[in-house]
C-alpha positions in Angstrom: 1.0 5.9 8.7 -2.4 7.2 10.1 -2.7 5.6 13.4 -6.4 4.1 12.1 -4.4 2.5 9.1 -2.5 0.8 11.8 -5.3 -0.1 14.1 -7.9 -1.2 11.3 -6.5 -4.1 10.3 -5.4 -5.3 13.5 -8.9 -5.4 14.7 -9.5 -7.7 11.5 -7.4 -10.0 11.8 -8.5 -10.4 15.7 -12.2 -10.5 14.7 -11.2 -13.3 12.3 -9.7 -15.4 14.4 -12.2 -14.8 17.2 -14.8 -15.8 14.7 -12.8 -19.2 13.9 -13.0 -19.5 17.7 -16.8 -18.3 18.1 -17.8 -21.1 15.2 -16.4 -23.9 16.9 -18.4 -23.8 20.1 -20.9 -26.3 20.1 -25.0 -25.2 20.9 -25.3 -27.4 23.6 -22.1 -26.7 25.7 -23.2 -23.0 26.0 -23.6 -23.4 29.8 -20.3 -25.5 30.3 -17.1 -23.8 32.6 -14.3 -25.3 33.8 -14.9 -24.4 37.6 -17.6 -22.4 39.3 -15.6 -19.2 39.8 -14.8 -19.7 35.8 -17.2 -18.1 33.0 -19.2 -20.1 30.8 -18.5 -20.3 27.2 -21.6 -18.4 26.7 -20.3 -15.4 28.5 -16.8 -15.9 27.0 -18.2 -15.9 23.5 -20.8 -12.9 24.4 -17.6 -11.1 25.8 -15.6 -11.8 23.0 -18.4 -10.3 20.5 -19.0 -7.0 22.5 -15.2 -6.1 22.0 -15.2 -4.2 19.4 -18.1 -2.1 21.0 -15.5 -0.5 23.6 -13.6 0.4 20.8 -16.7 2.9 19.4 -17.2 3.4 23.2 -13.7 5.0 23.8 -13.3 6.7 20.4 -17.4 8.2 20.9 -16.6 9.5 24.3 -14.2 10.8 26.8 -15.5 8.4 29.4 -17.1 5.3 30.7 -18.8 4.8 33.6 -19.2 0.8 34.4 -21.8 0.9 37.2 -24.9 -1.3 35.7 -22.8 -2.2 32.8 -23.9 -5.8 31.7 -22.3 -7.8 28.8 -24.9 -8.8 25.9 -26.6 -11.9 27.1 -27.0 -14.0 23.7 -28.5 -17.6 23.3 -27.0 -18.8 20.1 -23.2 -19.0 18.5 -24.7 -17.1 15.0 -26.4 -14.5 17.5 -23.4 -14.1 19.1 -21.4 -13.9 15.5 -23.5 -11.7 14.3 -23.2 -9.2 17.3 -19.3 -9.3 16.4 -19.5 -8.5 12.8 -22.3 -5.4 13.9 -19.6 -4.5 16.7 -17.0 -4.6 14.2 -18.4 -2.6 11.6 -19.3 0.4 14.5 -15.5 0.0 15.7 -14.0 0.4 12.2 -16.2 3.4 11.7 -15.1 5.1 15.1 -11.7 4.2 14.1 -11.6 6.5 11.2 -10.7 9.8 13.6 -7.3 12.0 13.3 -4.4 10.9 14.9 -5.4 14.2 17.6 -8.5 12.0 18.4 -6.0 9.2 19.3 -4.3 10.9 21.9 -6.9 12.4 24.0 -7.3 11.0 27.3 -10.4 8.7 28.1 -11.4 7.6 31.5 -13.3 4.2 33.4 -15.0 4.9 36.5 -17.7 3.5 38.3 -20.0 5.3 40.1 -18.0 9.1 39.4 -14.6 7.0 41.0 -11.8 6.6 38.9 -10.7 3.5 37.4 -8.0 4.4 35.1 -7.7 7.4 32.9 -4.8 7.2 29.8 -4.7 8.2 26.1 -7.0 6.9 23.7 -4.3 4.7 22.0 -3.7 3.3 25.3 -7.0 2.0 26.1 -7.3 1.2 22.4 -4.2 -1.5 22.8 -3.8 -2.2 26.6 -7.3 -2.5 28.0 -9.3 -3.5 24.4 -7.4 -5.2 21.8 -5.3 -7.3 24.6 -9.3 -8.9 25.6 -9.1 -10.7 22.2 -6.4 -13.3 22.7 -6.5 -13.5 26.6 -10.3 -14.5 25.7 -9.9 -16.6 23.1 -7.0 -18.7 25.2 -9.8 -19.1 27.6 -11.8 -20.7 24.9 -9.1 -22.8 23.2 -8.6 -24.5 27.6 -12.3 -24.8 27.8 -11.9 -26.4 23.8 -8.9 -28.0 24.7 -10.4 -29.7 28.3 -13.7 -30.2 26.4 -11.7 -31.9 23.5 -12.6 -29.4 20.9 -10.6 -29.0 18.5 -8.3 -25.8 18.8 -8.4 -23.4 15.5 -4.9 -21.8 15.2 -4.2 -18.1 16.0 -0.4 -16.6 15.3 0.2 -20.1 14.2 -0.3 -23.6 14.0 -2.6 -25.5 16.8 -1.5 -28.9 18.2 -5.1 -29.7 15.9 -4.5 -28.1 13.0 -0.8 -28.8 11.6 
């Protein structure tokens, strides 16, 4: 197996259920966090929908560099879906590379100083595909606390069975 065969339809089934997430949000708790050292659930969801864009970033190049980064900054939940499916459709096309392309090494920095600096794979799992469901179990405690009901992910929800 092609390491993009494997990787492909991983990132689906994350974008799925981050959309299932992303479509429950109501418009008028945009601005809502649990604490004020705590996102919003705007920025979670805007977070959430620029994911798949570090995957083209780290297949496109051999480097990052973070300094004046900002997240996209969208108003509405079908903005902020929308972003996602145009992210995912970039990452899928990145994604297509040889297995060579997979294993050279790709760096963060910020400012010309070194972050972290591992394989492509690497980043691709540890530092990109893992945002996904630590993200999304932000949401569902922000859902849960807001009492929202919680889509299921690897399984049934408390709401859903």
């Amino acid at each position: 197996m092609k390491i993009h065969e494997f990787l492909i339809p991983q990132l689906q089934q994350e974008v799925a259920l981050t959309e299932k997430f992303l479509q429950r949000i109501p418009e008028d708790k945009m601005g809502w966090k649990p604490h004020e050292k705590s996102m919003t659930i705007k920025q979670i969801a805007n977070h959430l929908a620029e994911i798949p864009g570090w995957i083209t970033g780290t297949m496109e190049a051999e480097a990052l560099d973070i300094k004046g980064y900002n997240s996209p900054d969208l108003d509405t939940v079908d903005a902020i879906i929308e972003e996602l499916k145009r992210n995912t459709v970039a990452a899928e096309t990145s994604l297509r590379k040889s297995d060579e392309e997979f294993h050279r090494t790709w760096k963060m920095t910020r400012d010309g100083e070194t972050i972290f600096e591992m394989p492509k794979f690497n980043v691709l799992q540890a530092m990109v595909m893992n945002q996904f469901p630590h993200h999304r179990a932000q949401l569902g405690v922000y859902f849960r606390l807001l009492d929202i009901s919680v889509p299921a992910t690897y399984g049934p929800s408390a709401d859903e069975q």
